[in-house]
N, C-alpha and C positions, 0 to 999 in steps of 0.2 A: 569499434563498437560505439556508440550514441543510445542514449536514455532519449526520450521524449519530455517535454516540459509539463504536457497536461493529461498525461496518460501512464500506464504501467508497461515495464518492456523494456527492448532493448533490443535493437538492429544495426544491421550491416552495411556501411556506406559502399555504395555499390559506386557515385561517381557524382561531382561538385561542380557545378557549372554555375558562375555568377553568385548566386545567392539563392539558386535551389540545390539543398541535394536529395539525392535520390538514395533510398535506403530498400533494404531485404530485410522485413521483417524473422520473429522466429519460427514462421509458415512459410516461408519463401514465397509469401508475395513484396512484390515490389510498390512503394508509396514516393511520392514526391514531397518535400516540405522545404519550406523556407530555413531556413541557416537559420534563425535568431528562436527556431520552435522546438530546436534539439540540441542538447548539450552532451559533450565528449563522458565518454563511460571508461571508467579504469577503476582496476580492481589493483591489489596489494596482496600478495602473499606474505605473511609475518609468519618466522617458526617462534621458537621460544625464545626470550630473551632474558640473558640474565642478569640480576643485578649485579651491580660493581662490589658492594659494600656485601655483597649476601644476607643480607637483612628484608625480610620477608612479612608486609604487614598483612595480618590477618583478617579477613573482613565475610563474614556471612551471609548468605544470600536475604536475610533478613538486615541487613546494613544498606543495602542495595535498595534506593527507592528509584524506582521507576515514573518518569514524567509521565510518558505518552505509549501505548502498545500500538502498532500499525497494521492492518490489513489490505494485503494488494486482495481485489477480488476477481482479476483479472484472469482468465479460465487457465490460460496458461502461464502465472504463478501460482495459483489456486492446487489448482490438480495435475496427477501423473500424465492421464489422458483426456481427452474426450471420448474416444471414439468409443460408437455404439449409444453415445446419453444423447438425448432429448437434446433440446433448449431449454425445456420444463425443468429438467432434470439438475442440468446445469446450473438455474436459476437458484435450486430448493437448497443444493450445496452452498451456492454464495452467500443464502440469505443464512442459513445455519451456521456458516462459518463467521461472519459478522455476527450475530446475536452470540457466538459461544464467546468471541472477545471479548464484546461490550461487559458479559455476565463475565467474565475471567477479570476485568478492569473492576469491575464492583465488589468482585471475591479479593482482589491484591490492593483495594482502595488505590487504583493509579486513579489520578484526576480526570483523562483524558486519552480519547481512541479515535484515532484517524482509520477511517475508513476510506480507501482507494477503489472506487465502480468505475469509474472510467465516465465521459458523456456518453459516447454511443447515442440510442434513440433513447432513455434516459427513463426504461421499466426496471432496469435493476435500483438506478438512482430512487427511484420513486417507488420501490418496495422497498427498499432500505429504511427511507427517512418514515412510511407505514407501520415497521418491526418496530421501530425506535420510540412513535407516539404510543404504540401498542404496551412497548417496553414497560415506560414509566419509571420516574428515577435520575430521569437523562435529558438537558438539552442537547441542540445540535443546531451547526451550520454548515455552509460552504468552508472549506478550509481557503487560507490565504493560497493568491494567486501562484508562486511561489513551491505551493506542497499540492497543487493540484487545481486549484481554485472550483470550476462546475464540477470535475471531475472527482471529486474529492470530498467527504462530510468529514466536518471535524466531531465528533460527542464529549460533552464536558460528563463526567460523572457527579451528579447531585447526591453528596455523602448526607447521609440520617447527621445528626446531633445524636445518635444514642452511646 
């Protein structure tokens, strides 16, 4: 399995020739890209693990601050299905699902929310970054190239002084 560098997902190397390979997405279509645009996907099963000493520190979810909360809005991370929705449809979920983080980020004071649309033809991108002037409260940009770069807004949370 391989992650993408500038997208959300995760496909099947189907076969590596030179310096393209050729992948199965999770629609079983097939894409070609260059080896340096997708990086190796591994996942860890951890069960419980116990201490040596048995000594158990206590820490509360309110102990717990959170830097950044993420949103892939990619349809399918997003939701169970599509089938039967629109594109309209589809859209109205993304943009609600981003606006209910941003407002979740503003409720738990985390500084910052990446939000993950993908480029594509770039109406989600740019109804995104609309909710967010709409929002108020909130800068934003492009996130580092890194966490998505066009594909990817970063929002900073603008905390009140109150």
């Amino acid at each position: 399995m391989v992650k993408f560098k500038d997208a959300g997902g995760t496909a099947k190397v189907i076969s590596h020739e030179g310096s393209v390979v050729r992948v199965e997405d999770d629609f079983g279509f097939e894409h070609e890209y260059d080896e340096n645009e997708i990086l190796p996907s591994t996942t860890f099963e951890v069960g419980r693990v116990e201490r040596k000493d048995g000594r158990v520190k206590s820490s509360g979810p309110a102990a717990q601050q959170v830097e950044r909360l993420t949103i892939d809005l990619h349809s399918h991370e997003l939701l169970d299905s599509t089938h039967g929705m629109t594109r309209y449809e589809i859209l109205n979920k993304q943009i609600d699902a981003a606006f209910a983080t941003v407002k979740e980020a503003q409720r738990r004071k985390v500084p910052k929310v990446l939000i993950i649309h993908g480029k594509g033809t770039g109406r989600l991108k740019d109804d995104i970054h609309q909710m967010l002037e709409r929002m108020g409260g909130v800068s934003y940009y492009f996130a580092d190239f890194s966490e998505g770069g066009y594909g990817a807004t970063e929002v900073q949370i603008l905390l009140s002084k109150q």
